[in-house]
C-alpha positions in Angstrom: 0.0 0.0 0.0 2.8 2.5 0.7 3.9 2.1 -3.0 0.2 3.1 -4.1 -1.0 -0.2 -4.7 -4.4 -1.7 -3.7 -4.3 -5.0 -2.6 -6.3 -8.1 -1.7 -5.2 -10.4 0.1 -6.3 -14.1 1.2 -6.0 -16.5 4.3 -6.8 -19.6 4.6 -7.7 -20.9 8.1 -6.5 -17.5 10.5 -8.4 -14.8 10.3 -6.1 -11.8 10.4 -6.4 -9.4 13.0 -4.1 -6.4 11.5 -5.5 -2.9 10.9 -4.1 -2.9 7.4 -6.0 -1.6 4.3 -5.5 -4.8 2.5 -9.2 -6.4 1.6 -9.4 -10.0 3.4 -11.0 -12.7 1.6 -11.1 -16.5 2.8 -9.6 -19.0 0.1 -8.2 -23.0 0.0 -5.5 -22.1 -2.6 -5.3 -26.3 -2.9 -8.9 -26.1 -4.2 -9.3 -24.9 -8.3 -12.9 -23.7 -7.5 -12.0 -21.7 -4.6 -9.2 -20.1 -6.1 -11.5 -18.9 -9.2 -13.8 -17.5 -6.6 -11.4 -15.6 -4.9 -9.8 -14.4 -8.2 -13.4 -13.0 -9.5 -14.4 -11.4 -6.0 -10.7 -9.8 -6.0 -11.4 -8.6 -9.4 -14.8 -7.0 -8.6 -13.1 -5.1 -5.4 -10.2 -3.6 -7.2 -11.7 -2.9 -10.8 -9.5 -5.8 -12.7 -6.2 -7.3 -11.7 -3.0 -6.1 -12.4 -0.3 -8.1 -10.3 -0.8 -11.8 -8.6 1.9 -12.5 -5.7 1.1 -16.2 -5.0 2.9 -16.8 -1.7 0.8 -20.0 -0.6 3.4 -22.7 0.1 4.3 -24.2 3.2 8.2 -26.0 4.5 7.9 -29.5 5.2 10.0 -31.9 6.5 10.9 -34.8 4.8 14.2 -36.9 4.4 14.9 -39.1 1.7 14.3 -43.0 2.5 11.6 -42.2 4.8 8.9 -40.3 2.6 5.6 -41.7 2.0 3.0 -41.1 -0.5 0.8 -39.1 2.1 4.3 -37.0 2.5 4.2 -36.3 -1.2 0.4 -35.7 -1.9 0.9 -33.2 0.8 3.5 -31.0 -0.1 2.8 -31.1 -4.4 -0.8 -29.9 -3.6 0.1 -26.9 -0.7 3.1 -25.7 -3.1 2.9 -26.9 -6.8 -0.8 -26.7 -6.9 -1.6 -23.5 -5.2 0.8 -22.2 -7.7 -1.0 -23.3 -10.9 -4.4 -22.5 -9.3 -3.2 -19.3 -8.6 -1.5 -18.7 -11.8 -3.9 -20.2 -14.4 -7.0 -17.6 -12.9 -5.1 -14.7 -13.1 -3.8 -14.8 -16.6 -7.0 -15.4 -17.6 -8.0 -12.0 -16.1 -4.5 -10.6 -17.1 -4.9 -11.9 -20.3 -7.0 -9.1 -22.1 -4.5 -6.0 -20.1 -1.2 -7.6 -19.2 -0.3 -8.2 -16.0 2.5 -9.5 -13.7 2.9 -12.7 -11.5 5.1 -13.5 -8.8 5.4 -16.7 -7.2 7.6 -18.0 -4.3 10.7 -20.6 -5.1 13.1 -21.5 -3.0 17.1 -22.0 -3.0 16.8 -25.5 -1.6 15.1 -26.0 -4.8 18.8 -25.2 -6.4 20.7 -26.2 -3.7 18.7 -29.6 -2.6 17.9 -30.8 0.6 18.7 -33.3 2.9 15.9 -32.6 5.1 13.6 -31.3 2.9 13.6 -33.0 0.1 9.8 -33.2 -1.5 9.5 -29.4 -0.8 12.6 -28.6 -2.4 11.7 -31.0 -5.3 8.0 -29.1 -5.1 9.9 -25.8 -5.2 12.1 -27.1 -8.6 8.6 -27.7 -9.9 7.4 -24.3 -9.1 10.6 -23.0 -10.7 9.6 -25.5 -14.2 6.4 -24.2 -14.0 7.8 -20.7 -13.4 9.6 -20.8 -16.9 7.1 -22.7 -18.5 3.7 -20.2 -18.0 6.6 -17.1 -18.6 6.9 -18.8 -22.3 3.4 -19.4 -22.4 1.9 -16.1 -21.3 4.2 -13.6 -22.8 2.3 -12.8 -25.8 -0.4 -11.6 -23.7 2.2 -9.6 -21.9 2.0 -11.3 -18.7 5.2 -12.0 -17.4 5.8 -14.9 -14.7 8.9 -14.9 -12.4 9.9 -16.3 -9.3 11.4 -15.5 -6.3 13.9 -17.5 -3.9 14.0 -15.7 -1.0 16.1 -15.9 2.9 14.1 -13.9 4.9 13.0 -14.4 8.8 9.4 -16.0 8.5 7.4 -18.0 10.3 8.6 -20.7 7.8 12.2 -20.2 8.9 11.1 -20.8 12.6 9.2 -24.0 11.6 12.9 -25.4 10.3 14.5 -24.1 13.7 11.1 -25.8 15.4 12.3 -29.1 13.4 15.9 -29.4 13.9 15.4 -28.5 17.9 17.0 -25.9 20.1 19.9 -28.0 20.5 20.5 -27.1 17.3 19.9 -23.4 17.3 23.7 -22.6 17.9 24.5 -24.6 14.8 21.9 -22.9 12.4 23.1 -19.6 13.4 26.9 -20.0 12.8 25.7 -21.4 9.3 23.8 -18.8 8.5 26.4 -16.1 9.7 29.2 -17.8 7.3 26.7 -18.6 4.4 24.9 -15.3 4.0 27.7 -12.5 3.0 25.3 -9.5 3.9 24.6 -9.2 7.1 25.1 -12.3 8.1 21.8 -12.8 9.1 18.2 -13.8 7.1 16.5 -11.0 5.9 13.9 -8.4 7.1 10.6 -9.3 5.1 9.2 -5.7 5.1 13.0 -3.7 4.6 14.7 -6.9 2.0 11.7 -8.4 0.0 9.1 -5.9 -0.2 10.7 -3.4 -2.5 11.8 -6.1 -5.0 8.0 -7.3 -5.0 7.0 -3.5 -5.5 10.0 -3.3 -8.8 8.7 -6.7 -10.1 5.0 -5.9 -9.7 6.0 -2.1 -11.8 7.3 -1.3 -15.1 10.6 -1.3 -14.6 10.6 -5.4 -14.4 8.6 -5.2 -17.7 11.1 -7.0 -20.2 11.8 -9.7 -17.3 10.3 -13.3 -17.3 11.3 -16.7 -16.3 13.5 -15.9 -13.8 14.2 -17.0 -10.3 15.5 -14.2 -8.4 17.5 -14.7 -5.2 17.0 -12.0 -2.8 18.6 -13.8 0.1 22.2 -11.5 0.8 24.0 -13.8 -1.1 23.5 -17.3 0.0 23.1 -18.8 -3.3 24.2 -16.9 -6.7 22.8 -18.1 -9.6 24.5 -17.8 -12.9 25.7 -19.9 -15.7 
């Protein structure tokens, strides 16, 4: 909103209690039918749709030898299909005007993981998929691009919450030697926020297919 922007903005199970001037609506983004309901009442609040963040996803554990099917099922539908939901109803808004979408990768999806390893294979898929729509879409001037970010969530406390407190010593020496600015994970509001305000304006206009690291350096992609 500081940037000018007005914004919907979903939840799924936790009402938010904020004072912001984001409209709430309620939305499954695992469910096709709720999604294109939310889409369409999100589009009659804000006049048409110009940008789509799709930050649904969720970290789950998960080490290799030990995964079930359940495990799977799980993670594909709360991160891979939230994004295609997601995706697939706002083009099809977007389509007739042009419009941007941003989804959420991750760099364990580059990295792998040997904790992790269905969400980061459900993040490499997110990534695909990134590239794929961005080739799909771009003749209607929708541009799809992705994001990998290192930033101090409640999804980085759920790994901490996993590995223990034991272990808390450990994770912070890592992330000191890992992360060459700052040290430290990033602020969500101060590190991520202005690069999803310059992908959601014109300046990110000739940009698609990407995944963009905004993590202080902890993974550098290149050729």
């Amino acid at each position: 909103t500081a940037a000018g922007a007005d914004i919907v903005a979903t939840y799924h199970r936790t009402e938010p209690t904020d004072e912001g001037t984001a409209t709430w609506l309620q939305c499954d983004a695992r469910d096709q039918d709720a999604v294109g309901t939310m889409i369409d009442a999100a589009v009659s609040s804000l006049g048409g749709l110009d940008v789509l963040v799709n930050a649904a996803g969720l970290w789950q554990q998960g080490v290799p030898g030990a995964i079930t099917a359940a495990d799977i099922d799980f993670v594909l539908d709360t991160n891979l299909n939230t994004t295609v939901f997601t995706n697939q109803a706002a083009r099809a808004v977007m389509r007739k005007t042009g419009g941007r979408i941003i989804n959420f990768g991750s760099s364990e999806a580059v990295t792998g993981s040997p904790i992790s390893a269905v969400y980061a294979a459900a993040k490499g898929a997110v990534q695909a998929w990134t590239r794929s729509a961005a080739k799909a879409w771009a003749s209607d001037n929708v541009t799809v691009n992705a994001l990998a970010p290192a930033m101090h969530t409640r999804g980085a406390e759920r790994l901490r919450e996993f590995l223990g407190p034991a272990a808390a010593p450990l994770i912070d020496q890592q992330i000191k030697q890992s992360i060459p600015l700052g040290g430290a994970l990033g602020d969500p509001d101060r590190d991520l926020g202005p690069v999803l305000v310059f992908l959601a304006g014109a300046g990110s206009h000739f940009i698609t297919g990407q995944l963009l690291a905004v993590d202080g350096g902890l993974i550098m992609l290149g050729g």
